[in-house]
N, C-alpha and C positions, 0 to 999 in steps of 0.2 A: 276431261280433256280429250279434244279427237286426236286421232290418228293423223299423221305428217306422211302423206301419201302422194299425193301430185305434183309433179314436176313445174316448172315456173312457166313453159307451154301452154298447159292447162289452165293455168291460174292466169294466164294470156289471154285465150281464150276466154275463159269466166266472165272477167274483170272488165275487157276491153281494155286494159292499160297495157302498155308497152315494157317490154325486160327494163330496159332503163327506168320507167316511172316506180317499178316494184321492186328493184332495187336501191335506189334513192330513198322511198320508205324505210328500206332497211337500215341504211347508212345514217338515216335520221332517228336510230333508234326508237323505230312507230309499227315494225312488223319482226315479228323473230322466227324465221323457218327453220328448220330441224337443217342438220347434213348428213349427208350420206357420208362413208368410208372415204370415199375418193372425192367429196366436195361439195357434190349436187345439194341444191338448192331443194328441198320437199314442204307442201305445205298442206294445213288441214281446210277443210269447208269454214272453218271459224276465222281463217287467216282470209280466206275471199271475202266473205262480211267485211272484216276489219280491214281490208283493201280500199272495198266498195267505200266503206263511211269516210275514210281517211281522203279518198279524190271527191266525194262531193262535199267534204268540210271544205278544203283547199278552194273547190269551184267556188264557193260560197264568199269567200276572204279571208281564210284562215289563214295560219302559218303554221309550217311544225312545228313551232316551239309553243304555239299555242295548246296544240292538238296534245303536246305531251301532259300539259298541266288538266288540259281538261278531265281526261279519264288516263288512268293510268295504265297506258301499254309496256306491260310487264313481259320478261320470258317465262314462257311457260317451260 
């Protein structure tokens, strides 16, 4: 397992997805980021990946609900 290091900024950056799009993944139970103490959002290199596939499933005609059955996004 990596490291839960990068702020949702970063993971902004990476991605090119917007706060709203990366957290919507989360709320769809399809990404699980660590928290900090006080709340913050932290994520690993494995979570950009699994960013990345999850917005070109969807580009594609996915659905979350598809996306969940397909491969199982578990917390780590």
């Amino acid at each position: 397992m990596e490291e839960k290091v990068m702020n949702i900024g970063i993971v902004k950056e990476l991605t090119g997805l917007s706060e709203r799009q990366i957290r919507y993944y989360e709320e769809r139970k399809l990404i699980f980021p660590a928290r900090t103490r006080g709340g913050a959002r932290r994520y690993s290199f494995d979570d950009v990946k699994r960013l990345r596939e999850i917005h070109e499933k969807l580009k594609d005609g996915f659905h979350t609900f598809e996306l969940k059955t397909m491969r199982p996004f578990k917390s780590v």
